[in-house]
Every structure is written in structure tokens, then in C-alpha cells.
C-alpha positions as CSV (number, residue, x, y, z in Angstrom):
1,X,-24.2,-57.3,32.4
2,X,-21.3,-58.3,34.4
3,X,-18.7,-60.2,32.9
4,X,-17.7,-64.0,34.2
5,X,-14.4,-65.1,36.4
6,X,-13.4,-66.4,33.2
7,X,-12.3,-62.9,31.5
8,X,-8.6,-63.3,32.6
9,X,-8.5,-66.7,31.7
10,X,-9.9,-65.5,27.6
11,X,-7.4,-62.7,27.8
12,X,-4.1,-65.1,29.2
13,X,-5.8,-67.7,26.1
14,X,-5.1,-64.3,23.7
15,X,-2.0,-63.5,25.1
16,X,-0.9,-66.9,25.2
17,X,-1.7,-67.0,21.1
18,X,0.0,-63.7,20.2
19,X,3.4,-64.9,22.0
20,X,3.3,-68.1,19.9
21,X,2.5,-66.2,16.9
22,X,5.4,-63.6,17.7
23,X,7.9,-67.1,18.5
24,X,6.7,-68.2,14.7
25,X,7.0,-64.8,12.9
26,X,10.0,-62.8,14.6
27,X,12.5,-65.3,13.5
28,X,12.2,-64.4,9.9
29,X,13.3,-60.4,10.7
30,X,16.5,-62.0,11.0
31,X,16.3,-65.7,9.5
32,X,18.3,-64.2,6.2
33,X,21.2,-63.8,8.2
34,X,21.9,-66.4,11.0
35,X,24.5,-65.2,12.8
36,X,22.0,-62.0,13.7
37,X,19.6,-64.6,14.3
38,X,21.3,-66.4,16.8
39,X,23.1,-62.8,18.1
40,X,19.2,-61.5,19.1
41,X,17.8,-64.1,20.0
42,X,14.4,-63.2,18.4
43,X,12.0,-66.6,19.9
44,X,13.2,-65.7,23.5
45,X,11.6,-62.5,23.9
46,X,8.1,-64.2,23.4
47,X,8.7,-66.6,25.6
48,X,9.5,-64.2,28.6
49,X,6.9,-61.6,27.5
50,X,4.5,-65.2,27.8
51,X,5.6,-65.9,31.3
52,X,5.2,-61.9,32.6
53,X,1.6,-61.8,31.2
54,X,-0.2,-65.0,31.3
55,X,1.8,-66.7,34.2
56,X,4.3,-69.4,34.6
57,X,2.1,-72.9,33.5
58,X,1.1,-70.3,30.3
59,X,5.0,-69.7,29.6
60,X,6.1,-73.4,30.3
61,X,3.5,-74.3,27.4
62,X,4.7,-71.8,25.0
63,X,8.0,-71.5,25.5
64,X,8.1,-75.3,25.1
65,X,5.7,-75.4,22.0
66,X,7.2,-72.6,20.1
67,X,10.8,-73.7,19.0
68,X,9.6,-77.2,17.5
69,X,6.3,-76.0,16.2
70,X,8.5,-73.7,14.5
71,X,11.0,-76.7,13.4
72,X,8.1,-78.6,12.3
73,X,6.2,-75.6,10.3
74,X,9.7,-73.9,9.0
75,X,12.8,-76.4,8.9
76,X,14.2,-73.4,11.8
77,X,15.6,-74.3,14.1
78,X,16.7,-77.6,12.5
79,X,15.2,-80.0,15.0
80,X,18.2,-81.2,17.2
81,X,18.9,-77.3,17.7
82,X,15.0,-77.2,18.6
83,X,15.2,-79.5,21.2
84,X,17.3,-77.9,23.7
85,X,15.8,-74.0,22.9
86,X,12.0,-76.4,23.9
87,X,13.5,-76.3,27.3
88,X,15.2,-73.4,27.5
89,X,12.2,-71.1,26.7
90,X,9.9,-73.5,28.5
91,X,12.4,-72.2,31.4
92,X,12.2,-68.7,30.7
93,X,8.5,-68.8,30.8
94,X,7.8,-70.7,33.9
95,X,10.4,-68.9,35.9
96,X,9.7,-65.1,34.5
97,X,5.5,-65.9,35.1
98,X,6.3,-67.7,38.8
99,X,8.8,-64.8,39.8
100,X,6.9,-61.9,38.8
101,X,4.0,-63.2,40.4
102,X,5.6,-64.1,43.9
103,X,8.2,-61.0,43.9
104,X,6.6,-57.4,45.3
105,X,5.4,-55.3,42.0
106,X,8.7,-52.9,41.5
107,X,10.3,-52.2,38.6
108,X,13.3,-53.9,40.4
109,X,11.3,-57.1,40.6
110,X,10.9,-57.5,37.1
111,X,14.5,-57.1,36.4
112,X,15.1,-59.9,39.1
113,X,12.7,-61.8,37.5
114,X,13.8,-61.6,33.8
115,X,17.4,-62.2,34.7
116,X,16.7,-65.1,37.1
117,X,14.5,-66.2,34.4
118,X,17.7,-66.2,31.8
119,X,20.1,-67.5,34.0
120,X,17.8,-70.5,34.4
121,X,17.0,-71.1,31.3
122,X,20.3,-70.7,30.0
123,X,21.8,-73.3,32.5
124,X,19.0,-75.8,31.7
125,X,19.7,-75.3,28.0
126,X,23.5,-76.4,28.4
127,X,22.5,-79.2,30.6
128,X,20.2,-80.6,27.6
129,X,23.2,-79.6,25.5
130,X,25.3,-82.2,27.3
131,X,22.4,-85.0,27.0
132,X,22.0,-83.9,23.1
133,X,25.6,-84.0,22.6
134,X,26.2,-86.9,25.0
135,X,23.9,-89.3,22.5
136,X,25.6,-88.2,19.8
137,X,29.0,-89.3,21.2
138,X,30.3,-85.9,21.0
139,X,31.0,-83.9,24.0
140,X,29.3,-80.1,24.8
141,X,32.6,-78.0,26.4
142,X,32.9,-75.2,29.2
143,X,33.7,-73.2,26.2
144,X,31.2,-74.1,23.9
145,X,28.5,-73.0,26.4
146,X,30.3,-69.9,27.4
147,X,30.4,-68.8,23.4
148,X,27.1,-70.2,22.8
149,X,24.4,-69.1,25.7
150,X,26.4,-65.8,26.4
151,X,29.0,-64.7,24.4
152,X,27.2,-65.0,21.3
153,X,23.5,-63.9,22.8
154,X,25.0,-60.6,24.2
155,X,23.3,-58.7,21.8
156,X,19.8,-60.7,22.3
157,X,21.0,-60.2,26.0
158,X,20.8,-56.4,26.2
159,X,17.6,-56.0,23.9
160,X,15.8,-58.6,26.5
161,X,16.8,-56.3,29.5
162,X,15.5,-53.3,27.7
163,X,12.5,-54.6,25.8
164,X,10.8,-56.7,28.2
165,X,11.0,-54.9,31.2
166,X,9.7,-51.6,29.1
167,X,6.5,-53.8,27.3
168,X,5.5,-55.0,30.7
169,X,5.9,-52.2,32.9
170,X,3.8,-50.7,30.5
171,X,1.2,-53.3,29.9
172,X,1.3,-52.9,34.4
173,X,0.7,-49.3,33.9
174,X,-2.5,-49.8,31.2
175,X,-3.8,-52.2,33.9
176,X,-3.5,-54.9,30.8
177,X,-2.0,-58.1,32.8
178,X,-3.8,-60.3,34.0
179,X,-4.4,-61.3,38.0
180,X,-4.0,-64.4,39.0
């Protein structure tokens, strides 16, 4: 028996529901201490590994779902915080599943991908920031930014660049991602 077209589309479904598990569950590894929390960055890495495996409108969803299903289910991230990570990860998702899809397969690609990815999301993270901030009559600084999406992330950062490209160059190699 041959099995239907829609195989890819049950597996990206699976996928989709183990990366919004992992955004749920990861947090508390390091929700005792916040500042490692917040230095690893633990919901992100779900959120990419969403958009390399199910595609970019798969990431979008999760990455967007995760951090205020998690603020709903688990007071973490307080809500206003949850807000601006919705479209950050939302970001990281849609841009790591459109890049690696439209970039040639090379280990190089997915670099380009992942870090484009970041870049993004970070920059539409502080853009929210400002329009959080803004409605609060407070203002969100150059500096505040800088220490917030990078300085403080450099750990999260460097376990991105080492994990993600590792889990899906592997998944590429098992033949366990999905075509399009």
C-alpha cells in the first residue's frame, strides 16, 4: 500500500507539535535562574528548529503561539515580555523555514539562514519593543536593545549557531525533513 501526498504534511503536523512542546518545557531547565534563562535563550531554539523542518508558514505559527501559550499556561514570560518574543520567534520561524528552503542545500546555507533568521527577528523584536514601551510612555534606548537582543543573548547566541545547524544537518542526513 502506497502511502498518500499527505505524509509530509502528518510528519510537519508532528514536528510542528514537538517544537511547541520543546518552546513549553525547555524554559524550566533554566526558569530557577533567570538571568541563565534570558542568557540561553531556551524558547528560540524551537522556534528555528520549527522553521528548518516544517517550513516557514509552520515556524510563523509556532514561533508566534509558543511564548504566550507559555505566558498563559506558566505566568513565564510575564505577558508584556510575551508579546514582543510572539514576534520575534514568529520571525525566526518564517525566515529560517523560507531561507532554507529557497537557499542551495550546503552546510553554508543553513548558517546563512539561521543567522539571517536572528538578525531578523531580533530587529523586529526591538521594533515591537519601541511600540510596547512607546504605550507605556516609557522609551526603549539604543542601549537597552544592544544589552538586551545581543549582549545579554551571547550565550543563547553561540548555542543556536552550534545546535541548530548540527540537529538539522543531521535530520538532512537521516533524510528526516520534510519536502515541500
Amino acid at each position: 500500500m502506497k502511502i498518500s501526498n499527505g505524509a509530509p504534511s502528518v510528519r510537519k503536523l508532528a514536528y510542528a507539535a514537538l517544537c511547541l512542546a520543546l518552546a513549553l518545557v525547555l524554559p524550566f531547565l533554566t526558569g530557577q535562574i533567570p538571568e541563565i534563562g534570558n542568557m540561553l535563550c531556551p524558547m528560540h531554539i524551537p522556534a528555528l528548529l520549527c522553521g528548518f523542518l516544517c517550513g516557514w508558514p509552520w515556524g510563523l505559527v509556532v514561533g508566534g503561539i509558543a511564548p504566550i501559550l507559555r505566558s498563559l499556561l506558566f505566568v513565564r514570560p510575564p505577558m508584556f515580555s510575551a508579546i514582543g518574543m510572539a514576534f520575534e520567534l514568529a520571525v525566526y520561524g518564517a525566515a529560517a523555514g523560507f531561507l532554507y528552503r529557497k537557499l542551495p542545500k550546503s552546510r553554508g546555507s543553513i548558517y546563512a539562514a539561521l543567522i539571517i533568521a536572528m538578525i531578523a527577528g531580533r530587529l523586529v523584536w526591538g521594533v515591537v519593543q519601541i511600540v510596547l514601551m512607546g504605550l507605556q510612555d516609557s522609551a526603549f534606548t539604543l542601549q537597552a536593545f544592544l544589552a538586551s537582543a545581543v549582549t545579554t543573548a551571547i550565550p543563547g547566541i553561540i548555542l543556536q549557531l552550534v545546535l541548530i545547524p548540527v540537529v538539522v544537518m543531521a535530520l538532512e542526513k537521516a533524510r528526516l525533513i520534510p519536502e515541500d
